[in-house]
N, C-alpha and C positions, 0 to 999 in steps of 0.2 A: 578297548579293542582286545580281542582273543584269540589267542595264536595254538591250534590243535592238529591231532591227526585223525582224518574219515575216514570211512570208509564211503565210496559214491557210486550209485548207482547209472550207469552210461544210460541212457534210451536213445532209441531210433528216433528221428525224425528228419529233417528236410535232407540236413545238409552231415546228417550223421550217417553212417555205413551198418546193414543190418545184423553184422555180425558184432557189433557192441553191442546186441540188446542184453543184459540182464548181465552182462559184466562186469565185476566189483574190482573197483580202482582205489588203492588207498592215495591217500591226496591230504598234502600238505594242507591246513587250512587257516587262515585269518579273518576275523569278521570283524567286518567296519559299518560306521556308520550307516554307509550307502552299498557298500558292496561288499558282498562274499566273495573273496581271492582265494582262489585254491591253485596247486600246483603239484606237478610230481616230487615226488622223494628225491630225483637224482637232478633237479635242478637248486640253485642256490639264489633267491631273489632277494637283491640287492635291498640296501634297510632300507630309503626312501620310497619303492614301489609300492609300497601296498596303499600307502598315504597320498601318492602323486595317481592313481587307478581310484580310488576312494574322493575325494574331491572333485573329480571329473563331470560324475553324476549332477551336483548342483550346481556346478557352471553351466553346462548344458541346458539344466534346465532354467535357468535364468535367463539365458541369453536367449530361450523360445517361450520364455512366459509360462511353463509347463509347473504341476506340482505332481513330483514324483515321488510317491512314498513306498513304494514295492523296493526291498533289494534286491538291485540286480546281482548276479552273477558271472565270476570271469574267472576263466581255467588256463594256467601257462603248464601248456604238455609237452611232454615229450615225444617222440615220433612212436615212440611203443605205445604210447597212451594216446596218441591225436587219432580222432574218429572225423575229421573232417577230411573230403577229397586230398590226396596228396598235392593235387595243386596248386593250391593254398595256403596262403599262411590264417587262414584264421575264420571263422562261420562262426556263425548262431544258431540258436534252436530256442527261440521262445524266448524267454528271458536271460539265457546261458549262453554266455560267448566264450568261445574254446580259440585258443590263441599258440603259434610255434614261438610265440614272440612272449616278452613277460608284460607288454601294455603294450596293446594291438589297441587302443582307444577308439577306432574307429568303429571296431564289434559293437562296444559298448553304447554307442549312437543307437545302434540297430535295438537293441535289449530295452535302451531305455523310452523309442517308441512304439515298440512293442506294446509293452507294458503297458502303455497308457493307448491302445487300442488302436494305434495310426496303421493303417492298410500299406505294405509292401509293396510299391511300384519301381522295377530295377532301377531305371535313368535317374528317377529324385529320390529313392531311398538309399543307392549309394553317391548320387551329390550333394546328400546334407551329411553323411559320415564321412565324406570326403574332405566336407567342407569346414567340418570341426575337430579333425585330424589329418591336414594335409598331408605329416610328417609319416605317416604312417605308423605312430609313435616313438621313434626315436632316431628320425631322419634327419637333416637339415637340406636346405634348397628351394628354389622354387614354386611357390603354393597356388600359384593362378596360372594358368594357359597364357603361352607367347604366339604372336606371330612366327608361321614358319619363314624360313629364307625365303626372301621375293613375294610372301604373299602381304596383300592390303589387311585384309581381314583375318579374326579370327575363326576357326573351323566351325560350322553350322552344326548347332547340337540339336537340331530339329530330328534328322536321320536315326539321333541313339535311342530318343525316347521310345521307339518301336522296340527295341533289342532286350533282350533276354541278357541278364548277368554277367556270362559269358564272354557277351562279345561289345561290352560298353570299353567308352573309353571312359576312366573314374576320373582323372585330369578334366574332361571336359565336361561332366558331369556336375564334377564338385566345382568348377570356374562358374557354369552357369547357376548354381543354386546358390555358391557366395556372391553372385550378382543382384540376383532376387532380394537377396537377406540385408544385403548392402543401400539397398533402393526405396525395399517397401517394408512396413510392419511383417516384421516375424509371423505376426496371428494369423496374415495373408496367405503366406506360404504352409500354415496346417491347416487353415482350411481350404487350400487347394490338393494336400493330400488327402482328404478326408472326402473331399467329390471327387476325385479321379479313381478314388479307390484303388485295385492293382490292373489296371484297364494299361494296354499298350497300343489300345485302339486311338490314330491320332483326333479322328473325331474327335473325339472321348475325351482328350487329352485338352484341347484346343475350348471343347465347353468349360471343362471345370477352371482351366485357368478363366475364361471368360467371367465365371460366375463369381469366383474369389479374388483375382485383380480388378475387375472391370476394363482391362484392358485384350488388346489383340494379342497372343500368340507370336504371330507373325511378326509385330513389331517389336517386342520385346526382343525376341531373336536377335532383330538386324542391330539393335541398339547393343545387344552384346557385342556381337561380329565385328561392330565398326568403331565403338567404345563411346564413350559418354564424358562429360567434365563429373571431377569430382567434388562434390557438394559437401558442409558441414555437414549435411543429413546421410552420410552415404560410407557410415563409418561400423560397418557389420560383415558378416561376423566378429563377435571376439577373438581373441586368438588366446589359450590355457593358459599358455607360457607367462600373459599380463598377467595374470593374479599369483607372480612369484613375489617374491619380498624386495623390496625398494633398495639398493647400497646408494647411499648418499656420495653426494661430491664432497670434495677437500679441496677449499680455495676453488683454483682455475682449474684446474683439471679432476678428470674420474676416474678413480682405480680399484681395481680388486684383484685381490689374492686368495688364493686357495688351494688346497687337494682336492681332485677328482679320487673318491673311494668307494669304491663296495660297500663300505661298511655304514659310511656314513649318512645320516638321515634327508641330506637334503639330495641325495642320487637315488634315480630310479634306474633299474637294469637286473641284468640277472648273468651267471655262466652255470654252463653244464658241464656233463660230463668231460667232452670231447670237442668244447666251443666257448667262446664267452659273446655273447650281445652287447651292441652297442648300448650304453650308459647316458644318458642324458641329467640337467641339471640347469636350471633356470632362474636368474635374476631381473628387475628390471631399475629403470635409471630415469632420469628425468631430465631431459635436452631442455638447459635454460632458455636457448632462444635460438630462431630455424640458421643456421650457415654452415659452413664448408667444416668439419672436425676428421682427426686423423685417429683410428683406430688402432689399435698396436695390438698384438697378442705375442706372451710369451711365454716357453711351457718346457719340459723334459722331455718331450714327444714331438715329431709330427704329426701324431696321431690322435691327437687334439683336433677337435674341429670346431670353429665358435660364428654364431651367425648375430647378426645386430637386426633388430627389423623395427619399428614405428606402432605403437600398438593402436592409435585413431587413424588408419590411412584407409584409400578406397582399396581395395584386394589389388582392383585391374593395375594399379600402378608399380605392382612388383617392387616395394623397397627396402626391401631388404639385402644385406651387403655380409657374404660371406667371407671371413677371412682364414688364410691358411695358420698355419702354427709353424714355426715363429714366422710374422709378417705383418705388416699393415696396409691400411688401404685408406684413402680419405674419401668423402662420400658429403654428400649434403642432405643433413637431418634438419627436419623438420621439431620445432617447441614442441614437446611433452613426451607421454610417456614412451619410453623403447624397452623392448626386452632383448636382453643377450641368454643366447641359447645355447651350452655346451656338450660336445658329446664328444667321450672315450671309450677305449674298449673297458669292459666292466673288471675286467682280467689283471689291470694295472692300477698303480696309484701314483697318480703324475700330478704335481705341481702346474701351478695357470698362473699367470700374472696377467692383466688387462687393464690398459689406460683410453682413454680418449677427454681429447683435448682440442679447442677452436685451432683451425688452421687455415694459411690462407688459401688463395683459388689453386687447384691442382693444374 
């Protein structure tokens, strides 16, 4: 790995502004395996990011059968240097994802189908980046679409697939392409992007799924809407956070201790000038056998945030169990793998303590 300073040329294209053409940015830089991470001078990125952005690439590409040999590239800028709409936190342009965030992983979806030639269609190109960064990179909560209050169903994604970037909802987007992913062969879902092309014609839309599921549009639909049993077969997408490092049990129960640190290798995050970003940091655990277990988190902070979730579950069953700091919550996990997922501000170094242990009915 290679840690330098560039000098980089900005260019115009989609989602860039024309007054960065030919504009020279010096920019932090590190080269990794799979990706080029650059950043400005007045940001400070935390020592695990570069390594937690860099392994992202071949999860990705495993998890859709892809082989991705091109490096992509990811840029964490600062607002004097971001050439993406102020709207935004984060675009692409070709292979280059420019980010306000230090892993905005979501871009990097975009970069790495890029690369390997997949046609841009708004609804399923930002539901599969959705759907392999629900967090937005450094979020915790919810990853799949809820029932609203009082309704039966879930919201009909038939209406977004027409819509322009804009005005999608990426929730429901990324809910119904983790359904897809969840159900059928990965290879299905590229080669349904590969006949739709970037058509937002529903016709359009309605054949090429025809041609690459074999199935109806319209049925699929209502089968999201109204929801499905969940199958052994029906354990997709992956989720990143799984392929953190295992901490073992001790006797009956599970625990872990730690600092949350900037400094240290296994935090991804970053602070700036005037701000620090949320900090992320991931393990996972192995639920001996499915019952009732009590969670515990305890920390120097409330500002700890730690989530627990299932790494083989259907998406639609939401199980995931967020807990506050200091608190517990008891929850019924399901035999195998789970990953716990912690975020601090990048700005502190706060102590965690975590146990979980069998307990009876709540």
């Amino acid at each position: 790995m290679i840690a330098c300073r560039v000098c980089a040329i900005m260019f115009g294209l989609t989602f860039l502004t024309g007054s960065a053409c030919g504009m020279e940015l010096e920019l932090d830089a590190w080269q990794g395996e799979h990706v080029l991470y650059e950043s400005s001078p007045s940001l400070q990125v935390c020592q695990g990011t570069h390594a937690w952005v860099d392994k992202f690439v071949p999860f990705v590409a495993g998890e859709l059968g892809l082989d991705v040999g091109r490096i992509q590239h990811y840029r964490w800028l600062d607002e004097s240097d971001y050439t993406c709409s102020p709207e935004i936190i984060g675009c692409t342009s070709g292979i280059q994802a420019s980010s306000l965030r230090p892993f905005l992983l979501h871009e990097l979806v975009h970069t790495i189908l890029y690369s390997l030639d997949f046609p841009y269609q708004p609804f399923f190109g930002e539901g599969i980046a959705f759907a392999f960064d629900p967090w937005y990179g450094e979020n915790l909560g919810i990853r799949y679409l809820v029932h609203k209050k009082g309704a039966e169903k879930l919201a009909d994604p038939r209406p977004y697939m027409t819509l322009g970037r804009q005005d999608l909802s990426y929730p429901l987007a990324g809910s119904f392409v983790m359904f897809l992913l969840a159900r059928h062969d990965p290879a299905k879902f590229l080669t349904f992007l590969r006949e739709l092309g970037t058509s937002r014609d529903m016709n359009i839309i309605e054949g090429a799924f025809r041609a690459a599921y074999g199935l109806e549009l319209d049925d699929e639909a209502e089968s999201f809407m109204t929801g499905v049993p969940c199958t052994e077969q029906s354990f997709g997408p992956g989720l990143y956070d799984c392929t953190s490092p295992e901490v073992p049990w001790t006797g009956d129960a599970w625990s872990f201790h730690d600092v949350m640190d900037c400094a240290s290798e296994t935090v991804a995050g970053g602070v700036g000038p005037e701000r620090a970003w949320s900090s992320i940091r991931s393990v996972t655990l192995e639920v001996p056998a499915t019952g009732f277990y009590q969670f515990s988190v305890k920390s120097d902070s409330n500002r700890i945030g730690v989530m627990l979730g299932p790494c083989s579950s259907c998406p639609w069953e939401n199980s995931d169990v967020v807990v506050p700091s200091p608190g517990s919550k008891i929850a019924e996990l399901e035999a195998g793998t789970h990953f716990v997922r912690i975020q601090a501000p990048s700005d502190e170094t706060l102590n965690f303590e975590f146990s979980l242990r069998p307990a009876a009915l709540p």
